[in-house]
C-alpha atoms as one frame of an Amber mdcrd trajectory, in Angstrom:
protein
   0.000   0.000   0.000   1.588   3.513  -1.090   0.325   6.537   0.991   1.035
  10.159  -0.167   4.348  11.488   1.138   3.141  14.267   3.158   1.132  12.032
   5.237   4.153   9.029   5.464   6.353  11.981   6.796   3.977  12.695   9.535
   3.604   9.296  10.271   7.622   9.346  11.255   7.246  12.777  12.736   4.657
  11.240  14.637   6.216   8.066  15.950   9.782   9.770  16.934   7.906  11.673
  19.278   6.990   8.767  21.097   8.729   7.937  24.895  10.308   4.386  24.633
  10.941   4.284  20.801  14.616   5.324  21.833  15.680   1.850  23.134  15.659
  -1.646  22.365  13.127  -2.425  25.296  10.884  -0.042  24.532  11.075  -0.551
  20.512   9.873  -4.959  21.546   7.645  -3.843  24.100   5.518  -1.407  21.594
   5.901  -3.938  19.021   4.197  -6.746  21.317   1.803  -4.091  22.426   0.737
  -3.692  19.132  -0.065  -7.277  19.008   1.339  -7.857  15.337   1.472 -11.306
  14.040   5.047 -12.927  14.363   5.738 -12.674  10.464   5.232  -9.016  10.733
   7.318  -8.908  13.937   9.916 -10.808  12.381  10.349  -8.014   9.628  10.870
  -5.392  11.427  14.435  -4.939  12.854  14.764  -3.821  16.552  18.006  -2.246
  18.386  18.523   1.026  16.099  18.324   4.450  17.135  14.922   6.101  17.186
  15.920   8.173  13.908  16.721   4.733  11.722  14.103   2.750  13.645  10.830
   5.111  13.336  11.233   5.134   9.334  12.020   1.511   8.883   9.483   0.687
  10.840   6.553   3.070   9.427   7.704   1.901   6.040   7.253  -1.431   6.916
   3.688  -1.539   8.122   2.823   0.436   5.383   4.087  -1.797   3.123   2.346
  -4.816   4.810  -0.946  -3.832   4.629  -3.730  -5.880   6.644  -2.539  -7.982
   9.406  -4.000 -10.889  10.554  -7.761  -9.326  12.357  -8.267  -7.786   9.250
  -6.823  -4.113  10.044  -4.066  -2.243   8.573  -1.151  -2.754  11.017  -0.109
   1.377  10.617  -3.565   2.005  12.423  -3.167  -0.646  14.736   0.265   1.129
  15.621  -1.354   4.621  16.057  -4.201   3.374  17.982  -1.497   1.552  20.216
   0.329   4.714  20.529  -2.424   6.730  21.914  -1.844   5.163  25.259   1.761
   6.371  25.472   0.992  10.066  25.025  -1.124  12.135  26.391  -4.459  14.583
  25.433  -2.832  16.592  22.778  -1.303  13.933  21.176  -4.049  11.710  20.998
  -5.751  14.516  19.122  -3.041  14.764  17.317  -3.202  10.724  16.392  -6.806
  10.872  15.558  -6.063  13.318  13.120  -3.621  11.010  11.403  -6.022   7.996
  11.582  -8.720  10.336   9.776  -5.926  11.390   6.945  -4.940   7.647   6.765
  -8.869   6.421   5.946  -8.887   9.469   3.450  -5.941   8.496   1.941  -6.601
   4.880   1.469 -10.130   5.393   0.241  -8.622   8.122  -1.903  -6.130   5.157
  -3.519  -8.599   2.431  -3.457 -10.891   4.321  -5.603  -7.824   5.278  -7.799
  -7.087   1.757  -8.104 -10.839   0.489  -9.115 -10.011   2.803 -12.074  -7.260
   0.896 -13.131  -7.332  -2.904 -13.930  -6.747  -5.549 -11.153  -3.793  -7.347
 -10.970  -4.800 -11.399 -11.409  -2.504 -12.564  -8.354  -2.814 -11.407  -4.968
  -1.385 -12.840  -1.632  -3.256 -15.474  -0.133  -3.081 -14.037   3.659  -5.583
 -11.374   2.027  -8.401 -13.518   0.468  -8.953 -15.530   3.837 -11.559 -13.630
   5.998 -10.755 -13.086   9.583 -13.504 -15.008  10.807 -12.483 -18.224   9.272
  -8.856 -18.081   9.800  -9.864 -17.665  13.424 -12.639 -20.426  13.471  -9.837
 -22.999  11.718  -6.956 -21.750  14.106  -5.158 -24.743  16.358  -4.395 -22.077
  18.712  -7.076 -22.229  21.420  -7.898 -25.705  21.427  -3.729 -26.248  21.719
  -4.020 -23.901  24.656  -6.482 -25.424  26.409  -5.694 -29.055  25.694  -2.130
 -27.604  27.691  -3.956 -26.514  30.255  -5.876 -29.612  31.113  -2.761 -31.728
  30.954  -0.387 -29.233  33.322  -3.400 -29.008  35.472  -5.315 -32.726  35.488
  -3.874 -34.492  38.873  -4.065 -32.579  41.914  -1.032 -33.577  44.466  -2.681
 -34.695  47.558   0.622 -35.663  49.502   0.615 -34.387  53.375  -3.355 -34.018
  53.144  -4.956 -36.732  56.031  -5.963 -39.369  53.030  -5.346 -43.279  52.984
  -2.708 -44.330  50.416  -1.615 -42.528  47.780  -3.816 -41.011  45.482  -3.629
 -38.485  42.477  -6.889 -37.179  42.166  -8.012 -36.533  38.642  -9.610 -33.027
  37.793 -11.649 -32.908  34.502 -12.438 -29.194  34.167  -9.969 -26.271  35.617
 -10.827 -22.761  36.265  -8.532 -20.197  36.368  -9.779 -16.721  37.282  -8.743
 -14.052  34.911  -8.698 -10.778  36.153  -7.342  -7.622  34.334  -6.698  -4.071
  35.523  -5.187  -1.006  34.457  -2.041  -0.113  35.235   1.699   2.319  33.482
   3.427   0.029  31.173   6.294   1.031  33.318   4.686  -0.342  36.649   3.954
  -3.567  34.714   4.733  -6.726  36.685   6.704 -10.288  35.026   6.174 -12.390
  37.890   2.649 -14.149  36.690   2.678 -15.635  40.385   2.769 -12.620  41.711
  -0.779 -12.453  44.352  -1.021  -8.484  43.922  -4.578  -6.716  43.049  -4.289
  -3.853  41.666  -7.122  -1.268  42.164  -9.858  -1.487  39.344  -9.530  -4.708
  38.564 -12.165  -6.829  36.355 -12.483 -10.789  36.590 -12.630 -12.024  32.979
 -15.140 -14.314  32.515
């Protein structure tokens, strides 16, 4: 996908002003944040300096077009990036995600002038819904989670011989909360709530 030059320029205006972008941390930790699909993670290249990184990486979701939910990954980045800045730059990324839908609907009905290529990547034709329907992914998961969790240890509890008792369904309680990416906790273990919290369910 080609977007006018004016509005690509902005783009890396946009994203150099961002905290974080500076570092190699920061660069993988906006990345995941964005939630990209690994192939698109894989192409673009981490550990640069903010003024090699922002344009590399601006270029390259522009050139990769929809990811994997159906949206164009440079939208899913500014739409990530309006929770690392604050009022006037949210206003600011709004702005940017309006020029970007005028743009693109400016160049797809440029395009539907033009004749249509006869090839076009695969990854595109596949709705959303049915890549996520056929996906191994959450059965995998679960199937996991039943074996790590099936036999519940039962050694120093008052109980005759040894038994393993068998568990069919687990539970685990979800819960989600907001918090600074910089207060963000690794330690999944970890038995802290953290005010506002919501129980997924």
């Amino acid at each position: 996908m080609n977007l006018s030059e004016r509005l690509h320029q902005e783009l890396i205006e946009f994203f150099k002003s961002l905290p974080n972008l500076g570092d190699t941390e920061g660069q993988k930790a906006f990345i995941y944040h964005c939630g990209f699909e690994s192939q698109l993670q894989n192409l673009i290249p981490t550990g640069l300096p903010s003024a090699k990184f922002v344009p590399v990486f601006v270029s390259t979701l522009i050139n990769y077009g929809r990811i994997d939910n159906g949206q164009y990954a440079i939208e899913v980045a500014l739409r990530t990036s309006k929770n690392y800045v604050g009022r006037d730059k949210r206003l600011y990324c709004e702005t940017l995600l309006q020029d970007f839908q005028r743009d693109k609907t400016q160049r797809i009905t440029d395009s539907s002038k033009q004749p249509t290529p006869q090839t076009s990547s695969t990854r595109n034709k596949i709705p959303p819904i049915v890549k996520n329907l056929f996906s191994p992914f959450p059965g995998k998961y679960k199937q996991q989670i039943i074996y790590d969790h099936r036999t519940f240890n039962v050694s120093g509890l008052r109980i005759k011989g040894t038994y393993a008792l068998e568990i069919e369904n687990v539970f685990v309680d979800l819960k989600i909360a907001p918090n600074y990416l910089s207060k963000a906790n690794l330690n999944p273990i970890l038995l802290k709530e953290l005010k506002g919290y919501q129980s997924i369910t």
